[in-house]
HTML snippet that shows the backbone in 3Dmol.js (N, CA, C, O; Angstrom):
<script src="https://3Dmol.org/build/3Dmol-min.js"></script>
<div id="view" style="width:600px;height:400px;position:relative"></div>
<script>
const pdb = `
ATOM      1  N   UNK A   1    -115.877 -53.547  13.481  1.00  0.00           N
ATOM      2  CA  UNK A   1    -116.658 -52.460  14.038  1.00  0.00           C
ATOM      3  C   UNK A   1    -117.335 -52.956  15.312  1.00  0.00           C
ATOM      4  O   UNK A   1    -118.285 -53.739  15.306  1.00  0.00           O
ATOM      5  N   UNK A   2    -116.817 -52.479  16.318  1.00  0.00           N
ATOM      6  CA  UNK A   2    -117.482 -52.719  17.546  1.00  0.00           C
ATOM      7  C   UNK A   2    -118.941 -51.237  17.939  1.00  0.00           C
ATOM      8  O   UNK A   2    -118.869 -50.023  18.127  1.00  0.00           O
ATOM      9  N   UNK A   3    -119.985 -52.152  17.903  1.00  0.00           N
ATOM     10  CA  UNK A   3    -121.709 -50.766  18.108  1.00  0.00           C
ATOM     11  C   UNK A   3    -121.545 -50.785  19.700  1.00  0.00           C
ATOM     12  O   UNK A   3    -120.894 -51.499  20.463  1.00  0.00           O
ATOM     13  N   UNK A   4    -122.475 -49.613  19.894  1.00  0.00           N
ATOM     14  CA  UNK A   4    -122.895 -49.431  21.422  1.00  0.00           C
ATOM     15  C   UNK A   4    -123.735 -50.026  21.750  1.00  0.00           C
ATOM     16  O   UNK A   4    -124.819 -49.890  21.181  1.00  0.00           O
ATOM     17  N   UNK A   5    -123.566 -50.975  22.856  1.00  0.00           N
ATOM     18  CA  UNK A   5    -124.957 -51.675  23.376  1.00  0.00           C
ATOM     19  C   UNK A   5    -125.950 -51.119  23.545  1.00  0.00           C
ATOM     20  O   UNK A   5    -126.122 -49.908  23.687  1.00  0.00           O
ATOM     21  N   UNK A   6    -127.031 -52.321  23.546  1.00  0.00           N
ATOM     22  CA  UNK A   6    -128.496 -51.533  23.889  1.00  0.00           C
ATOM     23  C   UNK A   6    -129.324 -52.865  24.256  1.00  0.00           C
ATOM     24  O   UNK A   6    -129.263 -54.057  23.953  1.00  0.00           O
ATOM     25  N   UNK A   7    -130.189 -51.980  25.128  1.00  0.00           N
ATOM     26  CA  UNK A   7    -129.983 -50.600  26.092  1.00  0.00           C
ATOM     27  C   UNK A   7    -129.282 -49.966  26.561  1.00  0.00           C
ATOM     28  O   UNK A   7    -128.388 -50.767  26.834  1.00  0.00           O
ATOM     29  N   UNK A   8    -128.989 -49.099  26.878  1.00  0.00           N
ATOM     30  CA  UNK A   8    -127.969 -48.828  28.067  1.00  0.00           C
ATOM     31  C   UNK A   8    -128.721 -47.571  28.302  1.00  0.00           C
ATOM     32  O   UNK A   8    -129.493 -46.980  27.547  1.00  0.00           O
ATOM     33  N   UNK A   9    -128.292 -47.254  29.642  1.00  0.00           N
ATOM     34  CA  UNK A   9    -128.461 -48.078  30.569  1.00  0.00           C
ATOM     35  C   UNK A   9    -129.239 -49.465  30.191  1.00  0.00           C
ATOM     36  O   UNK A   9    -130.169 -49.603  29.396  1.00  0.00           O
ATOM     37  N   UNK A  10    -128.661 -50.337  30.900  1.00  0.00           N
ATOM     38  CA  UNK A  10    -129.360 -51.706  31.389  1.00  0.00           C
ATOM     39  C   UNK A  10    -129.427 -52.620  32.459  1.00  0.00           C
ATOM     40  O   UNK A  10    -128.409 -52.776  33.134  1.00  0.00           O
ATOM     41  N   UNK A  11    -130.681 -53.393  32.790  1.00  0.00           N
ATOM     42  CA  UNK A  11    -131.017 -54.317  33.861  1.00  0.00           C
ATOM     43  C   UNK A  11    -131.605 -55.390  33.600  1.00  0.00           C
ATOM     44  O   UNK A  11    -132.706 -55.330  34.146  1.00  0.00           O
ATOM     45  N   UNK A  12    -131.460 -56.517  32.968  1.00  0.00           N
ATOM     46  CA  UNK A  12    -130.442 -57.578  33.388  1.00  0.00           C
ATOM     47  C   UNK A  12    -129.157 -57.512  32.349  1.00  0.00           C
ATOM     48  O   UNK A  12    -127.943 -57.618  32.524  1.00  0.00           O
ATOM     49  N   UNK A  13    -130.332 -57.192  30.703  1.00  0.00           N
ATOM     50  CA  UNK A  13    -129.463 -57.704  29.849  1.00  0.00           C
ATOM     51  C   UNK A  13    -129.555 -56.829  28.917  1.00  0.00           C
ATOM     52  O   UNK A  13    -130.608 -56.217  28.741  1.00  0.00           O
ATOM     53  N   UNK A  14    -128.117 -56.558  27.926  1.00  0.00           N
ATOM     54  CA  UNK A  14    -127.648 -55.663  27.143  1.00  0.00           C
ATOM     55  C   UNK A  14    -127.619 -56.529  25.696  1.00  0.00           C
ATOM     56  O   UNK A  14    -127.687 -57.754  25.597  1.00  0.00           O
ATOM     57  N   UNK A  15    -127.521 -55.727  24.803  1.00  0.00           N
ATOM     58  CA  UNK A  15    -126.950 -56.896  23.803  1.00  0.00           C
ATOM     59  C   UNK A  15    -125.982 -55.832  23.074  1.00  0.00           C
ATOM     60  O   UNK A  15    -126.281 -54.686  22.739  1.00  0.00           O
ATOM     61  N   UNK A  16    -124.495 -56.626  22.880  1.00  0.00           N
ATOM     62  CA  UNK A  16    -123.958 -55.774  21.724  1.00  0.00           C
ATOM     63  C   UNK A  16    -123.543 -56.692  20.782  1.00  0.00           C
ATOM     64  O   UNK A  16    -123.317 -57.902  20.772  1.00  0.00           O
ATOM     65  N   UNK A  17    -123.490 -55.447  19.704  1.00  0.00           N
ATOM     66  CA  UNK A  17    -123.703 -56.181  18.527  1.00  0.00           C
ATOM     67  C   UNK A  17    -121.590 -55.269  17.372  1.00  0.00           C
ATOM     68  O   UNK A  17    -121.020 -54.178  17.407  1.00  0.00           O
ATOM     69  N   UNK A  18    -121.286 -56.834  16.509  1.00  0.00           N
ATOM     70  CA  UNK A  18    -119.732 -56.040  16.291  1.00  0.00           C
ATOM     71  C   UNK A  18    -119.847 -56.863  15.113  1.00  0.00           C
ATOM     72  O   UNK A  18    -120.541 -57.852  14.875  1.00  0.00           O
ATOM     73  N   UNK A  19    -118.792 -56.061  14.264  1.00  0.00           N
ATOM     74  CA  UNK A  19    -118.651 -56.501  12.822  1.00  0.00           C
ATOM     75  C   UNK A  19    -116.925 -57.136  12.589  1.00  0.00           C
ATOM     76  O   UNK A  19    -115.825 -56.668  12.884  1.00  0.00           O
ATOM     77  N   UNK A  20    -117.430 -58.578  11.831  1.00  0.00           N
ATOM     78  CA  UNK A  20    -115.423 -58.317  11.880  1.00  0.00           C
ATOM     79  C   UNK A  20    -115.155 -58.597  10.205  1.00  0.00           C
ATOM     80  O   UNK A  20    -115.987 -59.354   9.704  1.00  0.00           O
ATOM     81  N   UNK A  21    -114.389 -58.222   9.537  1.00  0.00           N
ATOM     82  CA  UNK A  21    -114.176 -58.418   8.087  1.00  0.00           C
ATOM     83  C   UNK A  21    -113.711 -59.590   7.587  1.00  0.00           C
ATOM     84  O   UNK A  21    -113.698 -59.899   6.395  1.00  0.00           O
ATOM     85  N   UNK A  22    -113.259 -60.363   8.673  1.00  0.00           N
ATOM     86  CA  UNK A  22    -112.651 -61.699   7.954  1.00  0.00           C
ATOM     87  C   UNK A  22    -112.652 -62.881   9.060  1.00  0.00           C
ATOM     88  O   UNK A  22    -112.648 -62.596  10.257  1.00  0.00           O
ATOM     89  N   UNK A  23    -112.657 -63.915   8.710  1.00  0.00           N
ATOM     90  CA  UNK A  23    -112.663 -64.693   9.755  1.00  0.00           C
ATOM     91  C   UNK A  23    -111.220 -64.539  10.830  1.00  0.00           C
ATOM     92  O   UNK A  23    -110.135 -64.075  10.482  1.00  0.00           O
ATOM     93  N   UNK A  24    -111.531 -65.002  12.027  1.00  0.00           N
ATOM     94  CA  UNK A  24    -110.011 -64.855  12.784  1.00  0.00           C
ATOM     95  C   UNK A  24    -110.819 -65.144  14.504  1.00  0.00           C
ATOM     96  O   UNK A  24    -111.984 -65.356  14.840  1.00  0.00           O
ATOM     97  N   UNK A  25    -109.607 -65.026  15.219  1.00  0.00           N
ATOM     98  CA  UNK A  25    -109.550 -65.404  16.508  1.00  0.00           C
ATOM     99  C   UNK A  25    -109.989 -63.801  16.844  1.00  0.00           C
ATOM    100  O   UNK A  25    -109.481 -62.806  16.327  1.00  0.00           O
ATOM    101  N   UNK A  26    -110.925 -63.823  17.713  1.00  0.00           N
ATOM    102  CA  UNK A  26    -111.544 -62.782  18.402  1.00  0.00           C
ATOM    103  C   UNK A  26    -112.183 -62.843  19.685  1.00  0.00           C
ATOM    104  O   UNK A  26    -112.931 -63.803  19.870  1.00  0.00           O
ATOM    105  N   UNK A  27    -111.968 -61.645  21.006  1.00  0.00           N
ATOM    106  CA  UNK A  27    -112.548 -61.770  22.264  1.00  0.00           C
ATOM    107  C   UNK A  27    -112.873 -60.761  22.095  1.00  0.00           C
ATOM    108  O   UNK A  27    -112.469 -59.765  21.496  1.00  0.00           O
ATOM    109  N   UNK A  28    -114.196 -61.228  23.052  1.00  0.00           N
ATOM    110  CA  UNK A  28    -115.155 -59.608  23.990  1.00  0.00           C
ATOM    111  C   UNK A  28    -115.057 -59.888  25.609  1.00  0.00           C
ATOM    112  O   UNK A  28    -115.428 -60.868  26.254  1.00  0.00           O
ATOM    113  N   UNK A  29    -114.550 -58.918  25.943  1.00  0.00           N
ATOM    114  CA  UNK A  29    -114.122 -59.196  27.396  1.00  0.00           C
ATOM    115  C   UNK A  29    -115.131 -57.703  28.180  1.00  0.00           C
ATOM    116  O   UNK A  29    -115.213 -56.651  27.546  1.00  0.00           O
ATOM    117  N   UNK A  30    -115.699 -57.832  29.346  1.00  0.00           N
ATOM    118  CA  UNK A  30    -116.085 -56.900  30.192  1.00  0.00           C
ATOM    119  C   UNK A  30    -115.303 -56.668  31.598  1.00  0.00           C
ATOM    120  O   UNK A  30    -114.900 -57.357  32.535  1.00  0.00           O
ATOM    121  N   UNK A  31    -115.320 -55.344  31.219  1.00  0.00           N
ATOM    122  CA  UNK A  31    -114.342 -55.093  32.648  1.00  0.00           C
ATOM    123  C   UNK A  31    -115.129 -53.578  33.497  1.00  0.00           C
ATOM    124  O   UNK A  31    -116.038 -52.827  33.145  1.00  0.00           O
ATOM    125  N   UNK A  32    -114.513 -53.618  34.361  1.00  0.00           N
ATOM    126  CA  UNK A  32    -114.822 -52.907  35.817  1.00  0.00           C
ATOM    127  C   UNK A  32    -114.618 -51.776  35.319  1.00  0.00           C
ATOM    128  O   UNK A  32    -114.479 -51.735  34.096  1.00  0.00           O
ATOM    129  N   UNK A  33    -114.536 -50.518  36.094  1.00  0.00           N
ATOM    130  CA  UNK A  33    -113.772 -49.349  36.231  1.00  0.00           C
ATOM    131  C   UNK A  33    -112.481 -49.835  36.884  1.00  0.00           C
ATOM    132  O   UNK A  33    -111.532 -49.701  36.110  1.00  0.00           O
ATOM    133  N   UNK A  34    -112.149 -50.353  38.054  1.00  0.00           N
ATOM    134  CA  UNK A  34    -110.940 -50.947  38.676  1.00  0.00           C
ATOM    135  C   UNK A  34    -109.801 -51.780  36.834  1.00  0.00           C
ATOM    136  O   UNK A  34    -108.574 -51.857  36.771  1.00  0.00           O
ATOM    137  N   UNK A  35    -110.470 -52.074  36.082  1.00  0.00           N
ATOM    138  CA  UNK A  35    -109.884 -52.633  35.238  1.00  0.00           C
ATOM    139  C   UNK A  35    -109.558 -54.036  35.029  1.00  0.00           C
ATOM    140  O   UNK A  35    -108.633 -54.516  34.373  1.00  0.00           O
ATOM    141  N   UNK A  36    -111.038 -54.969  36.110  1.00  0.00           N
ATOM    142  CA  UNK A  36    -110.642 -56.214  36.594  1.00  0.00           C
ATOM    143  C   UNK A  36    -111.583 -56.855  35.310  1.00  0.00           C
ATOM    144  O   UNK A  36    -112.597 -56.245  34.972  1.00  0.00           O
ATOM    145  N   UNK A  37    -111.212 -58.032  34.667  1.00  0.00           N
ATOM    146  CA  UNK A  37    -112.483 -58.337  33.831  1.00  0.00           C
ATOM    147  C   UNK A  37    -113.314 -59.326  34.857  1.00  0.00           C
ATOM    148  O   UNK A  37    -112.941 -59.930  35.864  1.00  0.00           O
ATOM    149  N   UNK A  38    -114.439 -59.255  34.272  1.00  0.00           N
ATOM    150  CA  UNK A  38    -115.490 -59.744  35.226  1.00  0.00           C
ATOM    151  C   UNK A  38    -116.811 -60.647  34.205  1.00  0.00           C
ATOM    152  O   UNK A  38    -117.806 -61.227  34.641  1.00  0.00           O
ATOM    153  N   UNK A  39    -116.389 -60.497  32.836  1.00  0.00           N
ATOM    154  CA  UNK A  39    -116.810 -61.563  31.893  1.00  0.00           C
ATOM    155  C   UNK A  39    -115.982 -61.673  30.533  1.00  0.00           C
ATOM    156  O   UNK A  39    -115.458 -60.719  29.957  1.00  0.00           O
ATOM    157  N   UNK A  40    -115.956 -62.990  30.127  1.00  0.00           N
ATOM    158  CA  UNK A  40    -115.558 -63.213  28.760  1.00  0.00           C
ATOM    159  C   UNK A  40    -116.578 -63.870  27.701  1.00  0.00           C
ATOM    160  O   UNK A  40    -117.037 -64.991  27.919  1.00  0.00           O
ATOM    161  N   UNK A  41    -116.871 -63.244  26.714  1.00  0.00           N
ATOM    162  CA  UNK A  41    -118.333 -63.027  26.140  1.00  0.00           C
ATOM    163  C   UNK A  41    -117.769 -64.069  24.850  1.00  0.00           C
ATOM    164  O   UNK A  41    -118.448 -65.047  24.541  1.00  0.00           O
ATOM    165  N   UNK A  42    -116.723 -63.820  24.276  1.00  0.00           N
ATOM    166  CA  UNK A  42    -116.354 -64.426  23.090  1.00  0.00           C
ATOM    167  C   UNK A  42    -114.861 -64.719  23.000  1.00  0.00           C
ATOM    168  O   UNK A  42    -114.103 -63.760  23.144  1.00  0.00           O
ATOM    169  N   UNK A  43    -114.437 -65.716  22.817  1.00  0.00           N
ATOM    170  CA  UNK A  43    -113.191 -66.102  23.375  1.00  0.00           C
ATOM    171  C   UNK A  43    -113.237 -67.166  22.101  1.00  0.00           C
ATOM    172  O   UNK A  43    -113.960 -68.146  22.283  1.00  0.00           O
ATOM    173  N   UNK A  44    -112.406 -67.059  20.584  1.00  0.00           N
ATOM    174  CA  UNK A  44    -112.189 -68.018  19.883  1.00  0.00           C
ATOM    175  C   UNK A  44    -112.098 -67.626  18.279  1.00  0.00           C
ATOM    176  O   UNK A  44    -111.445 -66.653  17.900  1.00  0.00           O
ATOM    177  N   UNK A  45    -112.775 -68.430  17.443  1.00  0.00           N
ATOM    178  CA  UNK A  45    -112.446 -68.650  16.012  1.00  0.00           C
ATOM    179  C   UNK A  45    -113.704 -67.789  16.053  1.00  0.00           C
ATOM    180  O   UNK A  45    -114.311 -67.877  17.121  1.00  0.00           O
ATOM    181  N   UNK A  46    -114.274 -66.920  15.075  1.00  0.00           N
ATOM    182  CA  UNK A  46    -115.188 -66.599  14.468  1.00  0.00           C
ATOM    183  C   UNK A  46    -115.590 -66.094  13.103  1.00  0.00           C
ATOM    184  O   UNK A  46    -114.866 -65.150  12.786  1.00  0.00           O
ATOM    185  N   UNK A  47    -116.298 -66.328  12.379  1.00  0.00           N
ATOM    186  CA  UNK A  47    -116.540 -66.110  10.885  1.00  0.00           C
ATOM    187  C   UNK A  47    -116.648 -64.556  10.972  1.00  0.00           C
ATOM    188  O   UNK A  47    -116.626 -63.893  12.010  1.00  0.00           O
ATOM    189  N   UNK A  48    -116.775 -64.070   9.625  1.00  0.00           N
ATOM    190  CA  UNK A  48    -116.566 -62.655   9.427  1.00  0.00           C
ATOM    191  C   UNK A  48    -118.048 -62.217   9.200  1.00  0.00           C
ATOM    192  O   UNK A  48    -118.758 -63.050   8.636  1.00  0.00           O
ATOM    193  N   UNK A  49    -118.660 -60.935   9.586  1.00  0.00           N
ATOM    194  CA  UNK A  49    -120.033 -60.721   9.684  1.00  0.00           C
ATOM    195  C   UNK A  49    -120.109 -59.967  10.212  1.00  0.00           C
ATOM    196  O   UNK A  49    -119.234 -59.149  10.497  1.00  0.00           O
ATOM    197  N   UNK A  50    -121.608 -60.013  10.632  1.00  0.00           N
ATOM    198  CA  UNK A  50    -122.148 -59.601  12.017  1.00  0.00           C
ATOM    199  C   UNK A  50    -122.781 -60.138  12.622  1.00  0.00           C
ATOM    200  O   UNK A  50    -123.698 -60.850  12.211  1.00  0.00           O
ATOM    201  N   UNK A  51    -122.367 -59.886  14.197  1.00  0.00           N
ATOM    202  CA  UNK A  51    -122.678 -60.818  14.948  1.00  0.00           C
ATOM    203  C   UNK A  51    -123.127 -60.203  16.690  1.00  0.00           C
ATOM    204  O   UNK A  51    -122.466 -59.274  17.153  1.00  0.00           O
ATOM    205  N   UNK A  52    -123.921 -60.637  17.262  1.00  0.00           N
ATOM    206  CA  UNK A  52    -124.711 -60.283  18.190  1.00  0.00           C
ATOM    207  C   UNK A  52    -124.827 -60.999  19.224  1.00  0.00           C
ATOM    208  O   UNK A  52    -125.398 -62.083  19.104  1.00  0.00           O
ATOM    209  N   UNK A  53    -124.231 -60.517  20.730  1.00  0.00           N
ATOM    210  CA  UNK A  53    -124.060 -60.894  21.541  1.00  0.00           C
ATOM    211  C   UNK A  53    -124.691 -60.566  22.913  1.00  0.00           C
ATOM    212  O   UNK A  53    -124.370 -59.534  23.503  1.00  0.00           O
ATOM    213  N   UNK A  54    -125.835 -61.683  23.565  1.00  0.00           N
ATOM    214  CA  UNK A  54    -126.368 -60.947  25.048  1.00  0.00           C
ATOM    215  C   UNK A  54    -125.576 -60.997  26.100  1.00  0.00           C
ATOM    216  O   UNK A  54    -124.856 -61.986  26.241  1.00  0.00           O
ATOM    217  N   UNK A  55    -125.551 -59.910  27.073  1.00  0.00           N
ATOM    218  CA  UNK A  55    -124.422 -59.911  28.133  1.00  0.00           C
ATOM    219  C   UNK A  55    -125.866 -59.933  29.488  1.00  0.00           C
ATOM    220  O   UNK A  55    -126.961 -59.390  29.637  1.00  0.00           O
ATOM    221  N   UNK A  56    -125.342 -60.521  29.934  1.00  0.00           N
ATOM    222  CA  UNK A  56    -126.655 -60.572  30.879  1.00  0.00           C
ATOM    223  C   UNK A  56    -125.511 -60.482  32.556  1.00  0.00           C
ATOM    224  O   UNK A  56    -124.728 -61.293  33.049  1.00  0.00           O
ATOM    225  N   UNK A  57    -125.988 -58.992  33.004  1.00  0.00           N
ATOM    226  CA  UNK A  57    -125.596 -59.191  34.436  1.00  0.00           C
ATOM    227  C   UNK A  57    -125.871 -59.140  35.656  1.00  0.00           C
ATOM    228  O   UNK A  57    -125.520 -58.371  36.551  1.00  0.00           O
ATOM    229  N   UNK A  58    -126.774 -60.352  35.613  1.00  0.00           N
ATOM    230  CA  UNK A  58    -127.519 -60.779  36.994  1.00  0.00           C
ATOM    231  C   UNK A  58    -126.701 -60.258  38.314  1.00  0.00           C
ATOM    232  O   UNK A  58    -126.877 -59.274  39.031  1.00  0.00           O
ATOM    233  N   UNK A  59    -125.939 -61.093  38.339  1.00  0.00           N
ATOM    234  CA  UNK A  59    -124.629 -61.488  39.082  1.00  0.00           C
ATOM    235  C   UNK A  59    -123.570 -60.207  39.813  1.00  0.00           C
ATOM    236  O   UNK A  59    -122.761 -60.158  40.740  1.00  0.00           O
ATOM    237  N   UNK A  60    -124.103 -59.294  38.827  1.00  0.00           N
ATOM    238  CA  UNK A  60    -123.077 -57.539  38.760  1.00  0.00           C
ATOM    239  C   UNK A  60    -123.684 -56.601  39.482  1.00  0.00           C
ATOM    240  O   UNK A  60    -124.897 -56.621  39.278  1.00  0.00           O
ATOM    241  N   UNK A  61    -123.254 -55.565  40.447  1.00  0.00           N
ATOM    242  CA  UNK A  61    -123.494 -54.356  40.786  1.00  0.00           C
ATOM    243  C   UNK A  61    -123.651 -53.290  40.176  1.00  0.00           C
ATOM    244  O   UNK A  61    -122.832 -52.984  39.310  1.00  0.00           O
ATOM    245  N   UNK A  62    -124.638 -52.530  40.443  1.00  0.00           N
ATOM    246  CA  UNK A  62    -124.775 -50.989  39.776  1.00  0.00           C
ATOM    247  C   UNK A  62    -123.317 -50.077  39.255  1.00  0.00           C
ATOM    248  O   UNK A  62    -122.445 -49.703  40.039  1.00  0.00           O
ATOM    249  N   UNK A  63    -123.308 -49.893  38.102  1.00  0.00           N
ATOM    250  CA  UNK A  63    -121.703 -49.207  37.531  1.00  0.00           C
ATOM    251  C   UNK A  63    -121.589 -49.331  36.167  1.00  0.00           C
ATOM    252  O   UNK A  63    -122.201 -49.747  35.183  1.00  0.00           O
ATOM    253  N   UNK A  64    -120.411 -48.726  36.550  1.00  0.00           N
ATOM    254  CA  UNK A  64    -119.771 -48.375  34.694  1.00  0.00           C
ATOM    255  C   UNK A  64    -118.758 -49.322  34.454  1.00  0.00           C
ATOM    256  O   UNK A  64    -117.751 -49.492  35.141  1.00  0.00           O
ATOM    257  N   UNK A  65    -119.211 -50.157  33.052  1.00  0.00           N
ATOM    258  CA  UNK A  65    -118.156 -51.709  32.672  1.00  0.00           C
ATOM    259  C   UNK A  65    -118.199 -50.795  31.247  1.00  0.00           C
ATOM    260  O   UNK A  65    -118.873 -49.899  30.740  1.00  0.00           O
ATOM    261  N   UNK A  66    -116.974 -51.669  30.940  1.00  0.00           N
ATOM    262  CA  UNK A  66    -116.260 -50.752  29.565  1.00  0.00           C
ATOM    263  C   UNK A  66    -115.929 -53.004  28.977  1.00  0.00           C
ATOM    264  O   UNK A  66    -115.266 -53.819  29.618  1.00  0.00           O
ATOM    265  N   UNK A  67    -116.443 -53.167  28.089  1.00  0.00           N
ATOM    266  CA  UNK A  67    -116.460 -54.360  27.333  1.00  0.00           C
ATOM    267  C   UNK A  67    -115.390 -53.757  25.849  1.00  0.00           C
ATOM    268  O   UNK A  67    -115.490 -52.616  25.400  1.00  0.00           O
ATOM    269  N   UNK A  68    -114.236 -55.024  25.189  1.00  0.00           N
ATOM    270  CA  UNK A  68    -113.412 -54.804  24.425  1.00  0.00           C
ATOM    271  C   UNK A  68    -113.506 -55.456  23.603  1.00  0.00           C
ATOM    272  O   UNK A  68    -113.469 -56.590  24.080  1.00  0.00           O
ATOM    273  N   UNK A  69    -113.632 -55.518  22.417  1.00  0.00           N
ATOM    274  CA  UNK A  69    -113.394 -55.991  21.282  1.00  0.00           C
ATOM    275  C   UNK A  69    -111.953 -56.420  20.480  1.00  0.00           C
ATOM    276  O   UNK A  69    -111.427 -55.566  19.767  1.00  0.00           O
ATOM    277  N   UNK A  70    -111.353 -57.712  20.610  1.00  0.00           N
ATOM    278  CA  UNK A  70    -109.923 -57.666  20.238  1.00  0.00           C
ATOM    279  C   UNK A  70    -109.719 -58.631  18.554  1.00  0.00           C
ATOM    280  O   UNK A  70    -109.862 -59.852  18.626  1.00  0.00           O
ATOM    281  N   UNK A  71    -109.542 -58.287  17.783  1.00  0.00           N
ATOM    282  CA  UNK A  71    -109.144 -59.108  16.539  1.00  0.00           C
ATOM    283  C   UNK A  71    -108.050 -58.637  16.205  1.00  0.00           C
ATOM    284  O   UNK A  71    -107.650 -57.478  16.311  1.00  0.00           O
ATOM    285  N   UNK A  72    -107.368 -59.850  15.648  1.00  0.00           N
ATOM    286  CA  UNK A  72    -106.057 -59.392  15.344  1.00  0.00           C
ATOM    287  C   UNK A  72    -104.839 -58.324  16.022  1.00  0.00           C
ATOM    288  O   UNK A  72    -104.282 -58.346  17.120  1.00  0.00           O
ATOM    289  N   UNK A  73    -104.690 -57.285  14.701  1.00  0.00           N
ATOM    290  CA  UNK A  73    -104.255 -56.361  15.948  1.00  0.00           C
ATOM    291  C   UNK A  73    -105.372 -55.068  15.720  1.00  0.00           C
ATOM    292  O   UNK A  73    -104.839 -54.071  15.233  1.00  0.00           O
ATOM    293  N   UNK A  74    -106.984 -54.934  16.029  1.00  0.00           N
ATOM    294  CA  UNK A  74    -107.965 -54.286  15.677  1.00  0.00           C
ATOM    295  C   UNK A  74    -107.843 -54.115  17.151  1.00  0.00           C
ATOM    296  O   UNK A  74    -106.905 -54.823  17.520  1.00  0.00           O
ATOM    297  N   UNK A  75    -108.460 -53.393  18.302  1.00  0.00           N
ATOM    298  CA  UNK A  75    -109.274 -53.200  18.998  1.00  0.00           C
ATOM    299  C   UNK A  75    -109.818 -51.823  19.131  1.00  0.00           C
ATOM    300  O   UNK A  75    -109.462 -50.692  18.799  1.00  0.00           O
ATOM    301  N   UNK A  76    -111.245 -52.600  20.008  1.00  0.00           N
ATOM    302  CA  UNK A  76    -112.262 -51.426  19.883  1.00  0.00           C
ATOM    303  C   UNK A  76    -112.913 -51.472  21.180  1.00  0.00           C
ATOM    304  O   UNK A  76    -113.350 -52.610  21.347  1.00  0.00           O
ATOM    305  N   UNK A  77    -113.209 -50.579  22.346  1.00  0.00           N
ATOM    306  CA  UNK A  77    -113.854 -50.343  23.586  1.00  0.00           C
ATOM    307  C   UNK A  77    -114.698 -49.592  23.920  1.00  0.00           C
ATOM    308  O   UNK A  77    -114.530 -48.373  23.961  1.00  0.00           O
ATOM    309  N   UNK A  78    -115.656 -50.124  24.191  1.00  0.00           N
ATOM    310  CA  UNK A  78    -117.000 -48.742  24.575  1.00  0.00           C
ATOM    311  C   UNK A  78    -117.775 -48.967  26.190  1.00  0.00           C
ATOM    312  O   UNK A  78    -117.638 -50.059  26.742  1.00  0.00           O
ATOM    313  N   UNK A  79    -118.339 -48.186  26.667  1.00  0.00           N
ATOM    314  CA  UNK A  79    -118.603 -48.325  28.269  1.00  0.00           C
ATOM    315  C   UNK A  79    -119.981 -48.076  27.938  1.00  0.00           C
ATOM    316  O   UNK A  79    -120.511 -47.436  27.030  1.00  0.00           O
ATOM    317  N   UNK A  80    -120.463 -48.800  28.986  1.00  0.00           N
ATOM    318  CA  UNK A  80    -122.075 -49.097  29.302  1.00  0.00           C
ATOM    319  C   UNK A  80    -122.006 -49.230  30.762  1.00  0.00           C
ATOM    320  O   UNK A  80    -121.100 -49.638  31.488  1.00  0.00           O
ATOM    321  N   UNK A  81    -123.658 -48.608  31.120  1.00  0.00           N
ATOM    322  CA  UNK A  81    -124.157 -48.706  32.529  1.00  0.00           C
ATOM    323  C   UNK A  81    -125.085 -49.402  33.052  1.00  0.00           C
ATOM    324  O   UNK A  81    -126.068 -49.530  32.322  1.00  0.00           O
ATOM    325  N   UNK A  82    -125.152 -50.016  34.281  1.00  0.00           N
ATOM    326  CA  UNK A  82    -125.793 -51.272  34.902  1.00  0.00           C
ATOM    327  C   UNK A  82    -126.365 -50.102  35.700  1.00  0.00           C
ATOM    328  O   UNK A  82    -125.773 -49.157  36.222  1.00  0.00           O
ATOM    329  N   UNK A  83    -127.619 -50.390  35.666  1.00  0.00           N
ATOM    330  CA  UNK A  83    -128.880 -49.642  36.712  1.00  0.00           C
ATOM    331  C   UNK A  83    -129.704 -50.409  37.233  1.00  0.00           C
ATOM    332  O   UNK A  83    -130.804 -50.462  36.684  1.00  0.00           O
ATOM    333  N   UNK A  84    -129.480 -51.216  38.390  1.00  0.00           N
ATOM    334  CA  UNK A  84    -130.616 -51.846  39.200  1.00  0.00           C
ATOM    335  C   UNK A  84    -131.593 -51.114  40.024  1.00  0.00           C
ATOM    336  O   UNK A  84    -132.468 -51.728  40.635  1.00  0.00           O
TER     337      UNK A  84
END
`;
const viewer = $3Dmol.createViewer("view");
viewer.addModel(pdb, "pdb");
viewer.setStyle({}, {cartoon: {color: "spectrum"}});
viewer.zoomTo();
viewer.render();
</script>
């Protein structure tokens, strides 16, 4: 289960938060509207739970990023907004 971040809107930092049922190899990737990724949040082995992640984007311009959730063959995508 991938949740909707919060805040959102947000300025610096978001946190989302995702559930996975079993242990396994899992990424959270953030991407553009263009469709470019522009962070990789979780990239590896992870236990099964829940689990909570800060995305902090100093570094990023005002816009709409759509972040993905990939396990196995699960995925899940939701969009959030950067308001400086």
């Amino acid at each position: 289960v991938l949740e909707q971040n919060y805040p959102n809107p947000f300025n610096p930092t978001t946190t989302i938060v995702f559930s996975l049922p079993a242990t396994a190899n899992a990424t959270l990737k953030v991407y553009n509207t263009l469709g470019h990724q522009v962070a990789s949040l979780i990239d590896g082995q992870m236990q099964a739970g829940r689990h909570n992640v800060t995305f902090d984007i100093s570094d990023l311009p005002s816009g709409i990023y759509y972040y993905t959730l990939q396990q196995n063959d699960f995925t899940a995508t939701k969009k959030c907004l950067v308001l400086k």
